[in-house]
Every structure is written in structure tokens, then in C-alpha cells.
VOPAMI-993322 format. One record per residue (C-alpha): x, y, z. Coordinates in steps of 0.1 Angstrom, whole numbers, plus 5000, padded with zeros to 4 digits. Layout:
+------+-------+------+
! east ! north !   up !
+------+-------+------+
!    X !     Y !    Z !
...
+------+-------+------+
This chain:
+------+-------+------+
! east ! north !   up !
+------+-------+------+
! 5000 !  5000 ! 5000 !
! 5010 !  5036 ! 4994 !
! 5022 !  5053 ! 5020 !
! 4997 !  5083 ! 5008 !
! 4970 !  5062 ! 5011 !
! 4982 !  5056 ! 5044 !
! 4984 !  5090 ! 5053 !
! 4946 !  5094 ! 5036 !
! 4935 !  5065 ! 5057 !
! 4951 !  5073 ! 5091 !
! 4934 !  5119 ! 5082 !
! 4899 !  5099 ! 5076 !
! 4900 !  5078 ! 5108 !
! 4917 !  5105 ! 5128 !
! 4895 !  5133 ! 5117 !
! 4863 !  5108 ! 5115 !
! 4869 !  5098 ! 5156 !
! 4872 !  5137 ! 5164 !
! 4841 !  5141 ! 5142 !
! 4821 !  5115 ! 5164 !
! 4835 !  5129 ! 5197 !
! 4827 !  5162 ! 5185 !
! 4786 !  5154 ! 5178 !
! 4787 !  5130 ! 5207 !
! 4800 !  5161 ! 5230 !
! 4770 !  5181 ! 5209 !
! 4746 !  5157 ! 5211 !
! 4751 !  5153 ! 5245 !
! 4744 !  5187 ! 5254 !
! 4718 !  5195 ! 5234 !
! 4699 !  5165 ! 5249 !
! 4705 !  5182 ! 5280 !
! 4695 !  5215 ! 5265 !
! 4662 !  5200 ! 5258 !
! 4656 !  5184 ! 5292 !
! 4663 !  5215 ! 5310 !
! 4643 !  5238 ! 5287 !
! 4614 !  5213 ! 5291 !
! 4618 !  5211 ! 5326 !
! 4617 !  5249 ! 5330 !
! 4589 !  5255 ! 5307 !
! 4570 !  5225 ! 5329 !
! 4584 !  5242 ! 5359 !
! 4571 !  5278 ! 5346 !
! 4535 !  5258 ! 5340 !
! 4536 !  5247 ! 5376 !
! 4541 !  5279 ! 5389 !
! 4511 !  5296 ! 5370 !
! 4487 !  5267 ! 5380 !
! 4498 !  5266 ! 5418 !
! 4490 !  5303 ! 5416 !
! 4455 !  5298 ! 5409 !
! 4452 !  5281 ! 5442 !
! 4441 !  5290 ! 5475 !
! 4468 !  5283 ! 5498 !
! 4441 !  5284 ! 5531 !
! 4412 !  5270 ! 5516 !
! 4429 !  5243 ! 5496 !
! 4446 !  5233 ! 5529 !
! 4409 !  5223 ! 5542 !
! 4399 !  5196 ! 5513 !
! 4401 !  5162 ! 5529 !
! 4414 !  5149 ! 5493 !
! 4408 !  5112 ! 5507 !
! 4369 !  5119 ! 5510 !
! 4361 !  5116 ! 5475 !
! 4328 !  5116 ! 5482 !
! 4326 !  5147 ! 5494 !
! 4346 !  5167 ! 5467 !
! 4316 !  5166 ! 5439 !
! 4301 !  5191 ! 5466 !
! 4333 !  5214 ! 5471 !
! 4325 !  5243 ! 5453 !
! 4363 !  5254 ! 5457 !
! 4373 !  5218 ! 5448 !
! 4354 !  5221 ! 5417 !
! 4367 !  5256 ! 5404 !
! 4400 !  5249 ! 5410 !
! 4395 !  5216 ! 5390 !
! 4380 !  5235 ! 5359 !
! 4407 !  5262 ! 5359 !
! 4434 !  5231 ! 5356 !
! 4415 !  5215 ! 5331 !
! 4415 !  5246 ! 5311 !
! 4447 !  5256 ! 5315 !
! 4459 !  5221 ! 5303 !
! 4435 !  5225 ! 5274 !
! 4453 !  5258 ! 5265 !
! 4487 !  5239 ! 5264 !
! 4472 !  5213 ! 5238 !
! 4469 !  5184 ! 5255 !
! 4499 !  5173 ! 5262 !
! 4512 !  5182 ! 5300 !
! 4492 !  5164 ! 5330 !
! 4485 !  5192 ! 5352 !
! 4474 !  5179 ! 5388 !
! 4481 !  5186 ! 5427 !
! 4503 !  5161 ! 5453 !
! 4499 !  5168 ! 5491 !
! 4527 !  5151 ! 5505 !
! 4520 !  5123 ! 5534 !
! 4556 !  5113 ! 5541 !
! 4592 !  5111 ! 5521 !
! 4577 !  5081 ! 5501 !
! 4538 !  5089 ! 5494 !
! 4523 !  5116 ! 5484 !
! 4476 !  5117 ! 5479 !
! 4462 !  5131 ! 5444 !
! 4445 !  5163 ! 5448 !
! 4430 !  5182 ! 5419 !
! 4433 !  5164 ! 5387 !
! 4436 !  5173 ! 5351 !
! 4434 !  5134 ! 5338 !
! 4401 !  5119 ! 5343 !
! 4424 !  5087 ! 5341 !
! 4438 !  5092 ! 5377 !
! 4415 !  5091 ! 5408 !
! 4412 !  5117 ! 5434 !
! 4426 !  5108 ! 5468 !
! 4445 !  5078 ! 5451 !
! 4484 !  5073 ! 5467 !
! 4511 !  5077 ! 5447 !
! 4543 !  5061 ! 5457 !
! 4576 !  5081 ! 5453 !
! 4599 !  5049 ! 5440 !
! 4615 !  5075 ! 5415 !
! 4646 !  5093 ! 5434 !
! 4643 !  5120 ! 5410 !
! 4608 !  5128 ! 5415 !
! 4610 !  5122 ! 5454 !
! 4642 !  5145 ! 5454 !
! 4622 !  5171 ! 5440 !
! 4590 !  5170 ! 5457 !
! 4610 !  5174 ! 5487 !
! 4629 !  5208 ! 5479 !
! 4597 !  5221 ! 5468 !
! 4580 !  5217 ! 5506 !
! 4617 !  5221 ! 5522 !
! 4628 !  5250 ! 5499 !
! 4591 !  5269 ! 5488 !
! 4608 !  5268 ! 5449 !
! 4599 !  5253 ! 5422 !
! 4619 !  5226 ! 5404 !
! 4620 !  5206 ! 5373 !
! 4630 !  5170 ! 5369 !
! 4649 !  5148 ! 5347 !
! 4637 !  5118 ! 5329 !
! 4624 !  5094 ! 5354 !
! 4599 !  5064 ! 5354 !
! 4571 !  5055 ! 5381 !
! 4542 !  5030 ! 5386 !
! 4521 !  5050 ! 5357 !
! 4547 !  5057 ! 5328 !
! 4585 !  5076 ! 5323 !
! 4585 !  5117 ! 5329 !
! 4596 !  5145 ! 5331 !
! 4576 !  5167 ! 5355 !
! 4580 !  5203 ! 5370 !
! 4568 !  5211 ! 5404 !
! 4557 !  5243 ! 5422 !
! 4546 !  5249 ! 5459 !
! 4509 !  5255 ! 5469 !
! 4515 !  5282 ! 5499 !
! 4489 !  5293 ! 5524 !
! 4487 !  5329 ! 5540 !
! 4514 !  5320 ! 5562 !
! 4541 !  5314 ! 5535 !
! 4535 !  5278 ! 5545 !
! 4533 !  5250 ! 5516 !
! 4510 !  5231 ! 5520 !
! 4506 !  5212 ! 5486 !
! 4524 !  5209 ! 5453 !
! 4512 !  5218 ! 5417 !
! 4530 !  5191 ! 5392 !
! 4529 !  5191 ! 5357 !
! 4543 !  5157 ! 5342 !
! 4547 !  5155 ! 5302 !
! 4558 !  5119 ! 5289 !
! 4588 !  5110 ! 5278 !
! 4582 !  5102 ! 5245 !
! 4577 !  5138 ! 5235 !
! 4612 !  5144 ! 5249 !
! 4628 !  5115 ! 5227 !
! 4612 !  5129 ! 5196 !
! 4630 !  5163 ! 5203 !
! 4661 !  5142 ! 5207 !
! 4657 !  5121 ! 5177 !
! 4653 !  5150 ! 5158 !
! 4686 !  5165 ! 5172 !
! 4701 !  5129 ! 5160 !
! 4689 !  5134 ! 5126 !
! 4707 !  5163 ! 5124 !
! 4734 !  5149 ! 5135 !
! 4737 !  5119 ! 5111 !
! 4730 !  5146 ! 5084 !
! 4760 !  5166 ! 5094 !
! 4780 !  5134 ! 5093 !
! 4766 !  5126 ! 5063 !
! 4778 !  5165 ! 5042 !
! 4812 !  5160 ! 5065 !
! 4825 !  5125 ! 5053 !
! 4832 !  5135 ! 5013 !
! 4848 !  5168 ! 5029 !
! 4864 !  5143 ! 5052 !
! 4877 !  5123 ! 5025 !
! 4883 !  5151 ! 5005 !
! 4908 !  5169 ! 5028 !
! 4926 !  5136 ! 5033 !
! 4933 !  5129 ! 5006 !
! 4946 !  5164 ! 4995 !
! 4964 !  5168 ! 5032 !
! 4981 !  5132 ! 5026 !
! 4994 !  5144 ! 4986 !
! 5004 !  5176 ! 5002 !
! 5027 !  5157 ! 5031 !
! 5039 !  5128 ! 5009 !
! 5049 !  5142 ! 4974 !
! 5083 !  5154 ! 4993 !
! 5084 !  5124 ! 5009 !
! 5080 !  5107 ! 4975 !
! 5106 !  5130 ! 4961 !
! 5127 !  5122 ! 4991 !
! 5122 !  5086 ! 4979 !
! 5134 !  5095 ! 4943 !
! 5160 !  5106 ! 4953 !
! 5175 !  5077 ! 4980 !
! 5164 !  5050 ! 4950 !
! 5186 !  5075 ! 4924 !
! 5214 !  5073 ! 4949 !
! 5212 !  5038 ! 4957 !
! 5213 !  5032 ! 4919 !
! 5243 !  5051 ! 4914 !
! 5229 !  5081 ! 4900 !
! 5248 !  5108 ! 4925 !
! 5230 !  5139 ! 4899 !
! 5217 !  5170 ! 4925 !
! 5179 !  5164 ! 4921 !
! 5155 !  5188 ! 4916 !
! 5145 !  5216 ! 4952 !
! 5120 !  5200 ! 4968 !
! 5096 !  5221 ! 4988 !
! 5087 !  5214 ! 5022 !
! 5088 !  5221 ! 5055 !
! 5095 !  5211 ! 5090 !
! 5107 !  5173 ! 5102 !
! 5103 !  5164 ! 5057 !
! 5125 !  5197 ! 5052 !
! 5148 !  5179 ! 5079 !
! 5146 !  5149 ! 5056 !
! 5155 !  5162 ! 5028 !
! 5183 !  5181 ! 5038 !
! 5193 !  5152 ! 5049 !
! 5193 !  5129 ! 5019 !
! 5208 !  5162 ! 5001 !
! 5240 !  5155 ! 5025 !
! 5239 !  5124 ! 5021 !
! 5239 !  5126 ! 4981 !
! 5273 !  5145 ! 4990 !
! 5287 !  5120 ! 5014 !
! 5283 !  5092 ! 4992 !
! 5298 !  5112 ! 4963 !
! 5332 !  5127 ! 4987 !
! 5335 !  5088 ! 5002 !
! 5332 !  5074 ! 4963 !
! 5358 !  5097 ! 4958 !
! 5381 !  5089 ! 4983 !
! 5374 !  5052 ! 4975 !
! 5385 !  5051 ! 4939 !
! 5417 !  5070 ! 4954 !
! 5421 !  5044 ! 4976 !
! 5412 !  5020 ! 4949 !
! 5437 !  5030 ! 4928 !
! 5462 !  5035 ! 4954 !
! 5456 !  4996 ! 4961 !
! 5461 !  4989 ! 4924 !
! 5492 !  5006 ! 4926 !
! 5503 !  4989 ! 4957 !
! 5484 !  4959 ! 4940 !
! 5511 !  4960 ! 4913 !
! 5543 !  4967 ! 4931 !
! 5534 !  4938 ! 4951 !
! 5526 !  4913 ! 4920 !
! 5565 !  4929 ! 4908 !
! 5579 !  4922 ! 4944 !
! 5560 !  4890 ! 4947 !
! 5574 !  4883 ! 4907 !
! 5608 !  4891 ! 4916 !
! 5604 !  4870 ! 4951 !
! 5594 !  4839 ! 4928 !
! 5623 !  4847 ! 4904 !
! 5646 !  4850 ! 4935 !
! 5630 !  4816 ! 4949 !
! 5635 !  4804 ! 4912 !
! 5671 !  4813 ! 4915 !
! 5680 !  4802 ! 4947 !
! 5666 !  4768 ! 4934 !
! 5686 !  4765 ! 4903 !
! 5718 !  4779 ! 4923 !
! 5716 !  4753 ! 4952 !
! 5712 !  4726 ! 4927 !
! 5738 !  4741 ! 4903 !
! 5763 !  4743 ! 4933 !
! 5755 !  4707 ! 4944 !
! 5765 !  4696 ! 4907 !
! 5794 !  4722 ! 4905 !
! 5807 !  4711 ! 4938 !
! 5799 !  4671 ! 4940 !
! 5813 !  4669 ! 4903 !
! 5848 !  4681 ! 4916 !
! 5847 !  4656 ! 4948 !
! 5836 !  4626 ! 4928 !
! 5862 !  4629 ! 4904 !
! 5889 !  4635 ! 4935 !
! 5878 !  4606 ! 4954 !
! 5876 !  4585 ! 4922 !
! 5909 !  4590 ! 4916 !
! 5923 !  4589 ! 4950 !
! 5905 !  4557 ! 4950 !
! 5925 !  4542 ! 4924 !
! 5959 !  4555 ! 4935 !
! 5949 !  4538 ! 4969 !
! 5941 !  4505 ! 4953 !
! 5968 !  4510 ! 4922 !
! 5993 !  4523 ! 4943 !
! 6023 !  4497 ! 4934 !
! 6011 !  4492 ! 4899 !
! 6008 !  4529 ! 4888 !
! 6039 !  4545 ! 4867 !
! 6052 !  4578 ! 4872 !
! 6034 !  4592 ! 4841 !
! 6002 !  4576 ! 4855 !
! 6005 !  4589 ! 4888 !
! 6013 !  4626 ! 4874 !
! 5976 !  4624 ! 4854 !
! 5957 !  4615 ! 4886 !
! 5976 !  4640 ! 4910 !
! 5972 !  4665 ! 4879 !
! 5929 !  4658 ! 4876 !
! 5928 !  4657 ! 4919 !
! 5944 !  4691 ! 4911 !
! 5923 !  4708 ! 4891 !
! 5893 !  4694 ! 4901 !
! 5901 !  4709 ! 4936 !
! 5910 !  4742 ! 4923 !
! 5878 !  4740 ! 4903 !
! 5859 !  4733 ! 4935 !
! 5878 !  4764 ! 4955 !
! 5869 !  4785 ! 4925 !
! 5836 !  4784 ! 4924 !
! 5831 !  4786 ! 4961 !
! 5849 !  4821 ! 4959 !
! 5831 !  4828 ! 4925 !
! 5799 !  4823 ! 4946 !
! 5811 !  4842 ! 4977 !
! 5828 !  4875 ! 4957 !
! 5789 !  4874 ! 4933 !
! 5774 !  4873 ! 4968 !
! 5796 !  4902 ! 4980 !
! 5793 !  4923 ! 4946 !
! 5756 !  4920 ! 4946 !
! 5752 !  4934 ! 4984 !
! 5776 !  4960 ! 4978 !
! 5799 !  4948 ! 5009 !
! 5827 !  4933 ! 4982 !
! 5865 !  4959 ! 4996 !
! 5877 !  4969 ! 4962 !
! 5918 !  4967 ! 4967 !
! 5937 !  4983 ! 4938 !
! 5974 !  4980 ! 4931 !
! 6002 !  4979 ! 4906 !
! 6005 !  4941 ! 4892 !
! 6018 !  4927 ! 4854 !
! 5986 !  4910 ! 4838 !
! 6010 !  4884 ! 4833 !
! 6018 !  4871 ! 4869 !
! 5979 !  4862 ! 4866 !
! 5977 !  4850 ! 4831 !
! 6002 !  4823 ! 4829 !
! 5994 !  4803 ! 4862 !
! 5958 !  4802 ! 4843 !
! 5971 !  4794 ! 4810 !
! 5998 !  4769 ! 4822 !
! 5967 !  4752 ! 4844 !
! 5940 !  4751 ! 4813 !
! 5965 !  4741 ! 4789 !
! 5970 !  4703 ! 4806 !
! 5935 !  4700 ! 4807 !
! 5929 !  4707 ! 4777 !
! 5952 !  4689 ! 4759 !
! 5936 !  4660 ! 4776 !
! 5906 !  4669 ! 4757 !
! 5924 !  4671 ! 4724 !
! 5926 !  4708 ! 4724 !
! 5953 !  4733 ! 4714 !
! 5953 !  4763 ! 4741 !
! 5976 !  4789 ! 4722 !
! 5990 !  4825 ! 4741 !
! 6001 !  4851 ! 4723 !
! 6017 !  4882 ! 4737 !
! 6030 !  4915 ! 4718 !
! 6054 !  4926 ! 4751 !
! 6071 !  4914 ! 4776 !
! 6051 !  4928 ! 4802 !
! 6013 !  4948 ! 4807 !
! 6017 !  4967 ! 4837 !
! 5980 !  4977 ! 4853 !
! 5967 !  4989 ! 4883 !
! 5933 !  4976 ! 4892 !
! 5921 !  4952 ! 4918 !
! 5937 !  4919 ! 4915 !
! 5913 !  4894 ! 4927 !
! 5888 !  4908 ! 4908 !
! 5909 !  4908 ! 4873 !
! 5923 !  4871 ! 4884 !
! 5879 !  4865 ! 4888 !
! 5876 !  4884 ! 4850 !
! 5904 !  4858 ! 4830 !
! 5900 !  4829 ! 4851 !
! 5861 !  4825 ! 4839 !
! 5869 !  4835 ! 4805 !
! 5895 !  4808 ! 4800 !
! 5878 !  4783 ! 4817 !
! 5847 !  4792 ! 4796 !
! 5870 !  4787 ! 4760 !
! 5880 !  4755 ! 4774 !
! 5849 !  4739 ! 4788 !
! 5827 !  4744 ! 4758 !
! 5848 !  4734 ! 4735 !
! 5856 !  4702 ! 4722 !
! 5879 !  4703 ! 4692 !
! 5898 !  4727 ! 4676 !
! 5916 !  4754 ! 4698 !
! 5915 !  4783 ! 4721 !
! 5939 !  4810 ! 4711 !
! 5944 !  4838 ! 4742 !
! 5954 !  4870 ! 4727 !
! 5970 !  4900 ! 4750 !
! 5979 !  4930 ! 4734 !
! 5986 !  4968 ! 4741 !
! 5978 !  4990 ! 4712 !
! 5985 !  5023 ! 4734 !
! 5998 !  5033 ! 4770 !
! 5964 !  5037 ! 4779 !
! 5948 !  4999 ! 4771 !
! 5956 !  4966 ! 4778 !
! 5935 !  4943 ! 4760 !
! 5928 !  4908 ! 4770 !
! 5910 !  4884 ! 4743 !
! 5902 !  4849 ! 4740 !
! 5889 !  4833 ! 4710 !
! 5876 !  4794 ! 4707 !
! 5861 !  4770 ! 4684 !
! 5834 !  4760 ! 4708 !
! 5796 !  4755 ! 4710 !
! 5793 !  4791 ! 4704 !
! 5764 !  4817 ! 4720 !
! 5727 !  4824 ! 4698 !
! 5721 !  4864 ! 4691 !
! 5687 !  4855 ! 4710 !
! 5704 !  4843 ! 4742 !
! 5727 !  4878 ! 4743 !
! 5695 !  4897 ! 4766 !
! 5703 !  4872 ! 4794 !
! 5741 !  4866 ! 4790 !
! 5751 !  4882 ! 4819 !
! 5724 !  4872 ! 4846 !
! 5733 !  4848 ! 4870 !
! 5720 !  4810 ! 4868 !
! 5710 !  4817 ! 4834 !
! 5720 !  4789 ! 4806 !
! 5715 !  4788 ! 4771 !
! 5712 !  4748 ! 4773 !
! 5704 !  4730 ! 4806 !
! 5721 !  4702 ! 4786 !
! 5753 !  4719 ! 4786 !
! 5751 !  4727 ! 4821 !
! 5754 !  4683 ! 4823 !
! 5776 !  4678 ! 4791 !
! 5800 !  4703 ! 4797 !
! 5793 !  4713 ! 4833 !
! 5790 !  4748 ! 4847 !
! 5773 !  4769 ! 4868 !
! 5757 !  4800 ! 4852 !
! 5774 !  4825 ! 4875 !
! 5811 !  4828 ! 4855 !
! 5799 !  4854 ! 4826 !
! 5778 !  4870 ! 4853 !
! 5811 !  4872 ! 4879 !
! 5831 !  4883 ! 4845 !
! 5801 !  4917 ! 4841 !
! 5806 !  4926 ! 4879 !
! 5848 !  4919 ! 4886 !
! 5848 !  4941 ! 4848 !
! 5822 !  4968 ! 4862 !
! 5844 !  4968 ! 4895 !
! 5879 !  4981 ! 4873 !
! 5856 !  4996 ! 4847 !
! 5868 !  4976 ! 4819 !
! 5852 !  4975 ! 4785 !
! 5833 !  4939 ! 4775 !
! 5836 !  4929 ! 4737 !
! 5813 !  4903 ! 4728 !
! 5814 !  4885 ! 4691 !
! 5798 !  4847 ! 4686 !
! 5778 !  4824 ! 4661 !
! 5765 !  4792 ! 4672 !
! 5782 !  4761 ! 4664 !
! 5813 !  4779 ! 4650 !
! 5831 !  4803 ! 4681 !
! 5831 !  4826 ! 4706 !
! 5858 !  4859 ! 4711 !
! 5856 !  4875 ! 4740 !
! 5873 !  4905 ! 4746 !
! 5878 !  4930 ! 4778 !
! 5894 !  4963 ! 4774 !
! 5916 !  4975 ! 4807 !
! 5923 !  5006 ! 4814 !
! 5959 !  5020 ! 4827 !
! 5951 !  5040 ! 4854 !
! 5986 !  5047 ! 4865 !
! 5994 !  5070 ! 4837 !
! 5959 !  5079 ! 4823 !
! 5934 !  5093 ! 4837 !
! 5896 !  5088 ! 4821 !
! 5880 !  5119 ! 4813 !
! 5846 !  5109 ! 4817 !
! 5833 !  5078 ! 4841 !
! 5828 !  5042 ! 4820 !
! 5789 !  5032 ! 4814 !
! 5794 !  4997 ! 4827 !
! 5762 !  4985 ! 4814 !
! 5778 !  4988 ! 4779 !
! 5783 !  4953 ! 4763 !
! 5796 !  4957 ! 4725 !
! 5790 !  4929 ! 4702 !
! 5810 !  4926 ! 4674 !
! 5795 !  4911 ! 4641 !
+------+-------+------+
């Protein structure tokens, strides 16, 4: 249901209840209105008859010696003035006298209604009429009655004292008119009535309905408005009119309209705050897997790179231990030699993991000094060359001076050629490595190693220098390896800012170059970009 028709319900029973108090309230006094005005005007009727009475000589009729009354010439004038007093009033008022014998009977005196008997008793069982009667011989006044009912019908009577010379009352005039007269008065007063309810009902209904459109057409806007908003549509709606507790309402659902709008606001900032956090997150959680990623492929990389080494050191202390007597010089020489290398492969990528460690969290000591290139290149070369001339492979070094003087730090160019070489060597299988050192001016030494190997793809080049990362897993099994020895080679460079030269096919060769530069007699005029990686085609 409507709420207006609510509203139009709850007017027309509200104002319909007031309407019915309000002709119940009338009613009610107007049927008191008619009772006293009739009792007055009975009252008034009294008076004038008990004025036509004698007082003195009405006092001396023996009212119960009906016998004697046709003879009472007093009796009978006062009897024919009654009677035609109540034939001027129309018939319709009982006119007749009461003398009182005690507080509950009273004798008929001088009758009007040839129905009642002279001298007859009439018993006071109405309190009303009683009460009257009474202040009539106790107060000499007159006085009217309310409805009331006795032993010969229902009345309403007015009474008036018959006084004698003395002031004394010594009878009462009553005049009794039946209630049914009254009731028609007060059924006409109710016919009015129901024909005032009757015009007021439409006018009723009527104003309802108009009052409940005039209360709920802001409400209804209000409405409009709070099903707009709740649908998304935040647009200012049109001023609404009203007053009072709906003005209150709809100021409101105005400030509401701007508190959703200044809290959608700040929740699409904060939305896209969260999306931007959102995203740095998904790149920290992306670089957390890669990291994971990483730290899986290192730990079993290192168990390969550093079980591989002990295997083959056991194996062949094994063999010496069981061999021992049978084994020639020559013999001997080969295992001590593999026991040899494989151990200083084993310490070499242990520091090759610890110095990436320390170059990636910045806590690496960077130690320059004065050294010759050389007192680090022929340990390497003299070390590489037995081992690869077991695989069948010429290691060739060729110098253009006696010595290439460079300050830099050691360890970190010893890290730089020691990966190179060991690079040449491992992926390749035939053919030869050829390492090239040369000094074109005072300023550069350049260190270059060329091979015959497995060779790199152009595609692979993005990813060269980032640790764990293989071209091949199947290389990382054929020919061992870690991943971390081109990426060592980018940071020890970086650290002396040398210059990486980078030229390779697949399946024919790799060169790979790095520039040095003499710091001792040079100085660089502008800082290296370290990032810089130049491949040669």
C-alpha cells in the first residue's frame, strides 16, 4: 500500500473519531438542552397553576373523602381552571396537585386526567421525582425533573409549591409531560446529527486525501531521490519544497547525496592507490618467485658444480689407493694432475659464489694495486693448457710485450680471465683456444680469448650476463658449469671499469674481449657506462 493512502487512511480515521467525539460532546448537550428547557417551561406551567390556588382553603379539602369533593365548590373551580389551563397547552402536560403524606407517598388532589383518581396514593419509587418534591416543601421553589419512570409511565415533571397565607406549603402543583415527546426532540437533534456526518464524510475524505498528497509528494521525492542514489545516479535532484521534520529529511538525503559522492571519491583513490600497491606487490612478489626460482637453480647448480669436483677426487684417490704399486710415474702425474684441478675448480667456484654474493650486496672491499697482467695469466694458462690437451685441444698464448703493467684490483681481474678461460675450454671440444693479450697504446691493455666451441645464439645475448641463466640445461650436464662465471666476468669488469667485447655464432666460436684501462698513467676523462656490452658482428 502507498504510504499516501496511508496517510489518507490514518486523516479519515483520525479526523472521523474527532468528528464523532465532537457530535457525541454536541449531542450530549443538546439533549441536556432539551431536558432543562422542558423542565423549565413545565416548571414555569407549575408555577402559574399553583398560583390559581388557595393556599388556606385548599389546605381544608380532605382529598381522601372523594365523596365529598363533587360538593366542594372550591374543589370544583379549581379543578376547571386546571383543566382549562391544560387544554390551552394542547393536551399534552398532565397538570394535577400532590399533598405530600411522608418522604415516600404523596395523595392526588386536583386532577387534570380523568384517568387518575382523586385521593389515590402515589408512591415516590423515583429518586428524582421524590428528590424534587422534597425541595419544593423544604425550599418553597419550584423545580424541574429529569427523565424518570414511576408506577404509571417515564416523565419529566416540573413542580411548584401551593403556599397558604402563612408562607407555608401546604401542597404541590405538578405538571408531568411523557417522555416520549422528549425523545422525539432528541431524535430530531440525532437526525441532524447523522445529516451533518453525512455533508462531513466527502469533505472528510476530500481533505485527506489532499492533506496526505500535500505531506507525501516530498516524501515521495525524498524517495526518488535515495532509489537514484542507491542506483548510482549521485546527479543533484531537483529543490523539493517542504517544511518542517520532511524539510529535515530532505536536507538530509541532500548531504547524504554529497557524502556518498566525497566517500566514492576517496574510494576510487584508495582504489587506485591499492592497484598501485596491487602492482608493486605482484612485481615484488614476481621478483620473490624469480629469486625463489634462483635460489633453486643455484643450490642445485652448486651441488652439481661442487659434487662433480669431489667425485672425480675421490675417484681418483681411490684408484691411487688400490693402484698404488702398479701405477707408473706418468700415470701417477695424470691423477695427482685431475685431483688438482678438480680441487682448484671446487675452490673456485666457492669464491666465485662468495665475491657474486659480495658484489651484489655492495659489501665486496675493492683493493687496487700495481700488478703485470701476466703474473695472473700464465698460472691460468699453464693450468688450462694440461687439461685441455687432455681433451684434444690446442690452448695457444700470444703476447705483443714482455710485460702489461695495470693497476686495478687483482682478485677481481684474476675473477675476470679465470672465467673467460675456463669458459673457451669447457665448451669446447675440438679445435683450439687461442688467448690474445695485446697493448695498442699506454692507455689499454686488452685481454681476448677466442675458441672453436659450442658458440652463443644472438637471442640468448639479453640474458648473458644474469646469473643462473644457461643457454642449454644440457650443457650445464655435458659440459658442466654453473651459470654464474659470465655474470662474475660483468661485475669483477664493472668493479675496474673495463670494457666487455662480445662477438659469437653458434656452432662455430666465441671471442671475448675485455678492454683494461691504465690507470697509473691515464686518467679517464669521463666515468665508464658499465652496462655497455659491445657485440662485434
Amino acid at each position: 500500500m502507498k504510504i499516501w493512502l496511508k496517510i489518507t487512511l490514518l486523516v479519515i480515521l483520525i479526523s472521523t473519531v474527532i468528528l464523532q467525539v465532537t457530535l457525541n460532546n454536541v449531542r450530549s448537550r443538546m439533549e441536556e438542552q432539551v431536558l432543562t428547557l422542558n423542565g423549565e417551561r413545565l416548571k414555569t406551567l407549575a408555577v402559574s397553576a399553583s398560583s390559581l390556588i388557595d393556599g388556606d382553603t385548599y389546605k381544608m379539602i380532605d382529598f381522601r373523602k372523594t365523596y365529598l369533593l363533587g360538593k366542594n365548590e372550591y374543589y370544583i373551580n379549581t379543578s376547571n381552571l386546571i383543566k382549562k389551563l391544560q387544554s390551552n397547552l394542547g393536551d399534552k402536560e398532565e397538570i394535577f396537585t400532590l399533598s405530600k403524606v411522608n418522604d415516600d407517598e404523596a395523595i392526588f388532589g386536583v386532577m387534570s386526567d380523568k384517568f387518575l383518581c382523586v385521593g389515590d396514593t402515589l408512591h415516590l419509587i423515583s429518586k428524582k421525582n421524590k428528590k424534587a418534591l422534597n425541595q419544593v416543601y423544604n425550599l418553597r421553589k419550584p423545580q424541574y425533573t429529569k427523565i424518570y419512570s414511576d408506577q404509571y409511565g417515564m416523565w419529566v415533571s416540573g413542580l411548584a409549591p401551593i403556599l397558604d397565607s402563612g408562607n407555608n406549603v401546604v401542597g404541590a402543583v405538578q405538571v408531568d409531560r411523557e417522555s416520549t415527546f422528549i425523545y422525539q426532540q432528541i431524535n430530531e437533534i440525532d437526525q441532524y446529527i447523522n445529516y451533518i456526518r453525512l455533508v462531513f464524510l466527502p469533505v472528510i475524505i476530500l481533505f485527506s486525501i489532499v492533506l496526505s498528497r500535500m505531506i507525501t509528494k516530498p516524501i515521495n521525492n525524498v524517495i526518488k531521490a535515495i532509489n537514484n542514489i542507491s542506483n548510482g545516479d549521485y546527479r543533484k535532484p531537483p529543490q523539493i519544497k517542504s517544511y518542517g521534520e520532511v524539510k529535515n529529511l530532505v536536507e538530509s538525503t541532500e548531504q547524504l547525496r554529497c557524502t556518498i559522492l566525497e566517500q566514492q571519491t576517496k574510494i576510487f583513490d584508495t582504489i587506485k592507490e591499492l592497484r598501485g600497491a596491487n602492482l608493486e606487490l605482484e612485481k615484488a612478489k614476481a621478483s620473490i618467485e624469480s629469486l625463489d626460482k634462483l635460489k633453486s637453480e643455484f643450490l642445485a647448480l652448486i651441488s652439481h658444480e661442487v659434487r662433480t669436483p669431489i667425485n672425480v677426487i675421490k675417484g681418483n684417490l681411490d684408484i691411487i689407493k688400490m693402484e698404488n704399486d702398479d701405477l707408473n710415474p706418468a700415470e701417477m702425474n695424470y691423477f695427482f694432475h685431475t685431483i688438482d684441478l678438480e680441487f682448484n675448480r671446487l675452490i673456485r667456484t666457492i669464491d666465485g659464489v662468495v665475491t657474486l654474493a659480495e658484489l651484489h650486496s655492495c659489501t665486496y672491499l675493492k683493493k687496487e694495486e700495481e700488478f703485470d697482467l701476466l703474473e695472473i695469466v700464465y698460472p691460468i694458462y699453464n693450468e688450462y693448457k694440461q687439461h685441455a690437451h687432455l681433451k684434444m685441444v690446442e690452448v695457444h698464448l700470444n703476447l705483443d710485450s714482455d710485460e702489461y703493467i695495470l693497476t686495478a684490483d687483482k682478485y677481481a681481474v684474476q675473477q675476470v680471465i679465470t672465467n673467460i678461460i675456463d669458459n673457451a675450454v669447457k665448451f669446447t671440444h675440438k679445435g683450439s683456444v687461442e688467448i690474445n693479450i695485446s697493448s695498442k697504446n699506454e692507455s689499454e691493455i686488452i685481454f681476448e680469448v677466442s675458441d672453436t666451441g659450442v658458440g652463443i645464439s644472438k637471442d640468448f645475448f639479453p640474458n648473458l650476463f644474469k646469473p643462473f641463466f644457461q643457454e642449454d640445461s644440457g650443457y650445464s650436464r655435458k659440459y658442466e658449469g654453473n651459470g654464474l662465471g659470465l655474470a662474475l666476468i660483468k661485475k669483477c669488469a664493472d668493479l675496474n671499469e673495463a670494457l666487455i667485447e662480445i662477438d659469437s655464432e653458434k656452432g662455430i666460436g666465441t671471442r671475448f674481449a675485455v678492454v683494461f684501462v691504465r690507470k697509473e698513467k691515464y686518467k679517464l676523462k669521463s666515468q665508464p657506462v658499465h652496462e655497455e656490452i659491445k657485440v662485434l658482428s
